[in-house]
C-alpha positions in Angstrom: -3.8 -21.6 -17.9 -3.0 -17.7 -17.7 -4.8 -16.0 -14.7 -7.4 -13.4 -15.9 -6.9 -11.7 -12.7 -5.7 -7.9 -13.6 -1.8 -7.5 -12.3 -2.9 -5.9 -9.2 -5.9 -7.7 -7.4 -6.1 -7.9 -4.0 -9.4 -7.6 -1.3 -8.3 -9.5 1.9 -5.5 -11.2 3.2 -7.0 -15.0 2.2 -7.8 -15.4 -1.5 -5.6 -17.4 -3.4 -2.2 -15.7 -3.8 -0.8 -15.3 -7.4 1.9 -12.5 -6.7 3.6 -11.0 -3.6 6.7 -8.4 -2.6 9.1 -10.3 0.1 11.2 -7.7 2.0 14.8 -7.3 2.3 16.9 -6.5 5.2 20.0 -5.4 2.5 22.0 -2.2 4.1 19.4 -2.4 6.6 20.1 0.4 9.5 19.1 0.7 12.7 17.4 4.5 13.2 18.1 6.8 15.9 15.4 7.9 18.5 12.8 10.4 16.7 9.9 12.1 17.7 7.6 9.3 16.7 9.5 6.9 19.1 8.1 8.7 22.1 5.7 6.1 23.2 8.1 2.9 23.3 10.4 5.5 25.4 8.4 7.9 27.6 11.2 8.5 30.2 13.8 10.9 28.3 16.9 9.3 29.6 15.6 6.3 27.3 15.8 8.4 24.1 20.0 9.0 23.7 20.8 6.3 21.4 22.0 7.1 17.7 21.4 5.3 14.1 23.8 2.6 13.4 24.6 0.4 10.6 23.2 -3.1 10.9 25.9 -5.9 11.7 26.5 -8.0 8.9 26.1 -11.1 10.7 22.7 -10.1 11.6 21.6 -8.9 7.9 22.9 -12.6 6.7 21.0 -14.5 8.8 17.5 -12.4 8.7 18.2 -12.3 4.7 18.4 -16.3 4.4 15.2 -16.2 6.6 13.5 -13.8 4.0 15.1 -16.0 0.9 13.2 -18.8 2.5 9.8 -17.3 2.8 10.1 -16.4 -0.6 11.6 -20.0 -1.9 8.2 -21.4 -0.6 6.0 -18.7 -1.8 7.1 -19.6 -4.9 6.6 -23.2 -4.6 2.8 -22.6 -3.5 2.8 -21.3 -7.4 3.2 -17.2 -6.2 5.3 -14.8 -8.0 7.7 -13.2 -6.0 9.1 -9.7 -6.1 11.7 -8.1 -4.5 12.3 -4.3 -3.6 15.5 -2.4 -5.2 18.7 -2.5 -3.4 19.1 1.0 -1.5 21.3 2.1 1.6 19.8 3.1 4.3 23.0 4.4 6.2 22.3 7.5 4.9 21.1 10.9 6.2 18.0 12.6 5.2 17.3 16.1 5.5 14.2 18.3 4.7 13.1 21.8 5.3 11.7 20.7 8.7 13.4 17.7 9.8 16.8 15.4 9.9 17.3 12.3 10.7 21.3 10.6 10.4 20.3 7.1 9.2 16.9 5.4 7.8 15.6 2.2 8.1 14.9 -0.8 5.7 12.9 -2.5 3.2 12.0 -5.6 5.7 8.2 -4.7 5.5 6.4 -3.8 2.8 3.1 -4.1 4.3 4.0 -0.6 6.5 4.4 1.0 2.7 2.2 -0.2 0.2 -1.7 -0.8 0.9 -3.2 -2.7 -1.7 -7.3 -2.5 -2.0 -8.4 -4.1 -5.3 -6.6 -3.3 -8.3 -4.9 0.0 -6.9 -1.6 0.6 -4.7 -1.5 3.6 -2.4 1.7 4.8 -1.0 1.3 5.5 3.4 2.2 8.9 4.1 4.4 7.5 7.4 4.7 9.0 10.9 8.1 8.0 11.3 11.1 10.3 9.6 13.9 7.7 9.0 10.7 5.9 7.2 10.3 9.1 5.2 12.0 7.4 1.7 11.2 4.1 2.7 9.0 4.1 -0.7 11.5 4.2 -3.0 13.0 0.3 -3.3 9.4 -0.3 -4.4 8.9 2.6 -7.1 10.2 0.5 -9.6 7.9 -2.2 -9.3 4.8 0.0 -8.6 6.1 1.7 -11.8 5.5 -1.4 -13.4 2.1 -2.5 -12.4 0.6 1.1 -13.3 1.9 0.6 -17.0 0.5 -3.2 -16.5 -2.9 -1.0 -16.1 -2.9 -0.9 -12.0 -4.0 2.1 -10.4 -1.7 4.2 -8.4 -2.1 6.8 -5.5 0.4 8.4 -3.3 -1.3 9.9 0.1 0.0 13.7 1.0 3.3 13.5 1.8 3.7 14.9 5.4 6.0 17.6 6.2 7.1 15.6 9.9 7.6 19.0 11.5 7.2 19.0 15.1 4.0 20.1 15.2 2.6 17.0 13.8 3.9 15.1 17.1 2.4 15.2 20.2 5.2 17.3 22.1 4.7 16.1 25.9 3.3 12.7 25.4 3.5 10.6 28.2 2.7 7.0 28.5 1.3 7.4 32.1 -1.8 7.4 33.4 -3.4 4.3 31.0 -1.0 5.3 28.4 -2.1 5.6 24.3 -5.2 6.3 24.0 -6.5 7.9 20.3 -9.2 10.3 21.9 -7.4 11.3 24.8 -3.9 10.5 24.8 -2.6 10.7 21.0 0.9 10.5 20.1 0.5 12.4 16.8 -2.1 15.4 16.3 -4.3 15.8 13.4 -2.3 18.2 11.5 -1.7 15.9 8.4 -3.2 13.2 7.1 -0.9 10.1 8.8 -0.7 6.5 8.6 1.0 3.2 8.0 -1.0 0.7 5.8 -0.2 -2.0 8.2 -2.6 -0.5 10.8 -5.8 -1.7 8.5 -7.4 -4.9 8.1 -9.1 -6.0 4.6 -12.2 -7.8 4.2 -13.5 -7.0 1.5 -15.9 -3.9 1.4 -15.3 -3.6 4.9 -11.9 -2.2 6.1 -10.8 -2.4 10.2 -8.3 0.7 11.3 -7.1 1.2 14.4 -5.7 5.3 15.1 -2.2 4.3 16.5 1.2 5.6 16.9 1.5 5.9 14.0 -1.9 6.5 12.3 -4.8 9.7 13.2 -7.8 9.9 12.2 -6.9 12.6 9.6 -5.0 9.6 7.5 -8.1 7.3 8.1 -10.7 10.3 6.8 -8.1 10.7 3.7 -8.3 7.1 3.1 -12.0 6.8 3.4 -12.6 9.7 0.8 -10.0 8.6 -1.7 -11.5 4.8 -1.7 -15.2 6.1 -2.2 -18.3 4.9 -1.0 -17.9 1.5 -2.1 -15.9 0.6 1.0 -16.6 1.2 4.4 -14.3 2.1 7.5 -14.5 1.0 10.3 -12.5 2.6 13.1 -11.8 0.2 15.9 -9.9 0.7 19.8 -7.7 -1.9 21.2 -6.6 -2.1 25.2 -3.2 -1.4 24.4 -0.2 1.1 25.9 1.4 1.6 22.9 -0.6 0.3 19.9 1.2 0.1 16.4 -0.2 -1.5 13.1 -3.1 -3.5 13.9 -1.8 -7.2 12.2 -0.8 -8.8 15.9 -4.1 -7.5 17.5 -6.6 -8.6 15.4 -6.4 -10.8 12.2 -9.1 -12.4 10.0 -7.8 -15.7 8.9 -11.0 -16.2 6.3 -14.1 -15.5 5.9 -16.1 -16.0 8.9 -13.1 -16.2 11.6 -11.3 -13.5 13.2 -8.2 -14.1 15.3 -7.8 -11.6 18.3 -5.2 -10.6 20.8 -6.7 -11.8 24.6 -4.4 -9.1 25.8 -5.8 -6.4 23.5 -9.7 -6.7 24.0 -11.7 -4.2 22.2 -12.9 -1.7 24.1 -15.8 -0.9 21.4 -18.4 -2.8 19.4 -16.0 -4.5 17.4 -16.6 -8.0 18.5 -20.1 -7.6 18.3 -20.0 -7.1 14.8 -18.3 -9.7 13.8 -20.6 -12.2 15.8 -23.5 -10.1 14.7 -22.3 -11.1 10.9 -22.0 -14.9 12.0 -18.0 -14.9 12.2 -16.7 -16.7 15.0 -14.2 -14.7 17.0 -11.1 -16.3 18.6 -8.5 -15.2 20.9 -4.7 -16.7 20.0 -2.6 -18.1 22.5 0.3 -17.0 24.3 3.9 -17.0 22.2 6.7 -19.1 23.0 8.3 -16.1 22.3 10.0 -15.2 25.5 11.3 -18.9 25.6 14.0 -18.1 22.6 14.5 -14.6 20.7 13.1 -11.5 22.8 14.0 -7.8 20.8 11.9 -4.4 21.4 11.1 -4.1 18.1 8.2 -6.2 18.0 5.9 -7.6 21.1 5.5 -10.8 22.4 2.1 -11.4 19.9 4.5 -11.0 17.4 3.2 -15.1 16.9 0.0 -13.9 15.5 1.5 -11.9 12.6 1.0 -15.0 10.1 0.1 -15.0 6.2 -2.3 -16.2 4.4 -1.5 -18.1 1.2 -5.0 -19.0 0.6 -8.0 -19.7 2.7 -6.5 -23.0 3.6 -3.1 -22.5 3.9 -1.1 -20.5 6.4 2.6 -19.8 7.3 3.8 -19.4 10.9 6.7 -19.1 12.8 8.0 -22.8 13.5 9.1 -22.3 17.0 5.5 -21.4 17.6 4.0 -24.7 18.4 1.1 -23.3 20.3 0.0 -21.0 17.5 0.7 -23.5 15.0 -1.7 -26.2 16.8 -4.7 -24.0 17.3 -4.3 -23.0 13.4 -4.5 -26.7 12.3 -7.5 -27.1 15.0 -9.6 -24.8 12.5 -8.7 -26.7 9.5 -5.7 -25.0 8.5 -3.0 -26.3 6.4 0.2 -24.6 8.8 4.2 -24.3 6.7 6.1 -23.4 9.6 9.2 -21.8 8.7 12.1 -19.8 10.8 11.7 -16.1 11.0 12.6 -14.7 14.5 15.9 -13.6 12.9 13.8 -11.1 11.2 12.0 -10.0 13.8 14.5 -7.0 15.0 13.9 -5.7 12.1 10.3 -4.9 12.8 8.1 -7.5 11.9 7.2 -11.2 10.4 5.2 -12.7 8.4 2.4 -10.5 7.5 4.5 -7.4 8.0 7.3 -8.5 5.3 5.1 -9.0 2.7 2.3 -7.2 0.2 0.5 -9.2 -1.4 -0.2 -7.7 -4.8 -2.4 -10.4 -6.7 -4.7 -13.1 -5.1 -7.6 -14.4 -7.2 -11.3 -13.2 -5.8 -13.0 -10.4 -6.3 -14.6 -7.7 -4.1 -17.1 -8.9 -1.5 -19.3 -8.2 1.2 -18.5 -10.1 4.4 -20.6 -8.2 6.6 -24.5 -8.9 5.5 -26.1 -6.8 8.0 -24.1 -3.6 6.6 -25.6 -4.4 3.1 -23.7 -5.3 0.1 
């Protein structure tokens, strides 16, 4: 039977999934340092390293571990789409920045946020991340002609001013009231640093997202979702998907090396979810790279509320997911990991089956 489901329908991360975007490391590059790398490298003798082209050897093996995520997406009964090919070995100049190289299209989820039957476009803080839009125009092209809504957020310039000149990550490091890394400016953010459940949607103002992209968000959705801005323990905080993670209705995964350091928990136990904290990686024990932390174990996707893909050398992970019930593929993926993220990260899920919802009673519907 056809799904009735419009062609874009998503709400959460946990509804059953009919369609997805997988990544693509293809002509992948690795970008030069940039004003929005300032908090991974606060000492200035850190920052003289130049964009290079990714080695082929590494693009084969991080594509065959992308081909397989998407081989058993597909045989969990998704549809899978790809982005465009595109080189990202090239240089990109505006009135008010340049940058020699830009990234990739590994992770769609720093792109595209999906709430119910509308795709925005992220208005990114990073510059080599300024095109990164365009190996998905094509499909977003097609979905708003399917009848899916379709928004790009303001463009920002990226001019210095939008970067927080003498950032330091001393003294306690991040911290979005006190210690930004980007100022408010322009609107800013990357759609990976919000959480989706339902009415309710978690940001966390990061290195890469201020409040001024949150407040842009917030008016453009309307009053029929609610915001809620949320603060981590963390030096250098970026995307919110390894720090806290709702798995399904009623049970949030969080980072015991992150605690909030706001009401957030209470909420969630106030609303009768039971909060968890995820144990340690295995991480350090096999594949260690910058570009994502050691909690990179907790960036896992949903395929529905029962099912669950995770990295396969993550045994501990994988054991305390089956422990609540869930039904764990574990796969490789730390090949993809340099290039900035797993699971969760490299994919958008564009169609799930469910409708909007109110998981929070004592907000009201």
């Amino acid at each position: 039977m056809l799904s009735t489901t419009p062609v874009v329908n998503s709400y959460n991360g946990w509804d059953p999934l009919e369609e997805v975007i997988v990544g693509s490391v293809a002509n992948g590059a690795r970008p030069g340092f940039e004003p929005a790398l300032r908090p991974y490298f606060p000492d200035p003798a850190d920052r003289e390293f130049g964009a290079v082209r990714r080695g082929e050897d590494e693009l084969e093996v991080a594509q065959e571990q992308l081909e397989t995520l998407a081989e058993v997406l597909r045989q969990e009964g998704a549809v899978v789409r790809r982005p465009a090919p595109m080189d990202f070995f090239t240089e990109v100049r505006t009135p008010t920045f340049q940058v020699r190289s830009q990234n990739s299209s590994t992770c769609p989820r720093d792109v595209l946020l999906v709430v119910g039957d509308e795709i925005i476009e992220a208005p990114m803080a990073m510059r080599s991340r300024f095109f990164e839009y365009l190996p998905y125009r094509s499909l977003v092209t097609e979905y708003f002609n399917a009848g899916a809504r379709w928004a790009a957020a303001p463009k920002p310039s990226m001019s210095d001013e939008m970067y927080v000149g003498d950032f330091s990550a001393e003294g306690g490091g991040f911290d979005a009231d006190t210690n930004p890394a980007l100022s408010d400016a322009e609107p800013c953010f990357d759609a990976a640093s919000f959480a989706r459940c339902g009415r309710d949607i978690f940001f966390q103002p990061d290195i890469v997202t201020n409040d001024f992209g949150a407040r842009w968000l917030a008016r453009h959705l309307g009053r029929e979702y609610r915001l809620h801005r949320v603060r981590f323990a963390d030096a250098h905080p970026q995307h919110i998907d390894a720090t806290m993670v709702p798995l399904r209705p009623g049970l949030v995964m969080m980072n015991p090396d992150r605690p909030p350091v706001d009401g957030t928990i209470a909420l969630f136990e106030e609303n009768n979810w039971k909060v968890v904290m995820a144990p340690p990686s295995v991480r350090g024990n096999f594949l260690r790279t910058a570009e994502v932390s050691n909690w990179i174990s907790m960036n896992v996707f949903n395929v529905n509320e029962d099912t669950i893909i995770c990295e396969e050398r993550e045994k501990p992970m994988i054991e305390f997911l089956k422990s609540f019930g869930f039904r764990v593929i574990a796969i490789p993926f730390a090949n993809v990991y340099p290039f900035g993220g797993s699971f969760h990260c490299c994919t958008v899920d564009i169609r799930r089956t469910g409708t909007l919802q109110s998981y929070f009673s004592n907000l009201g519907g």
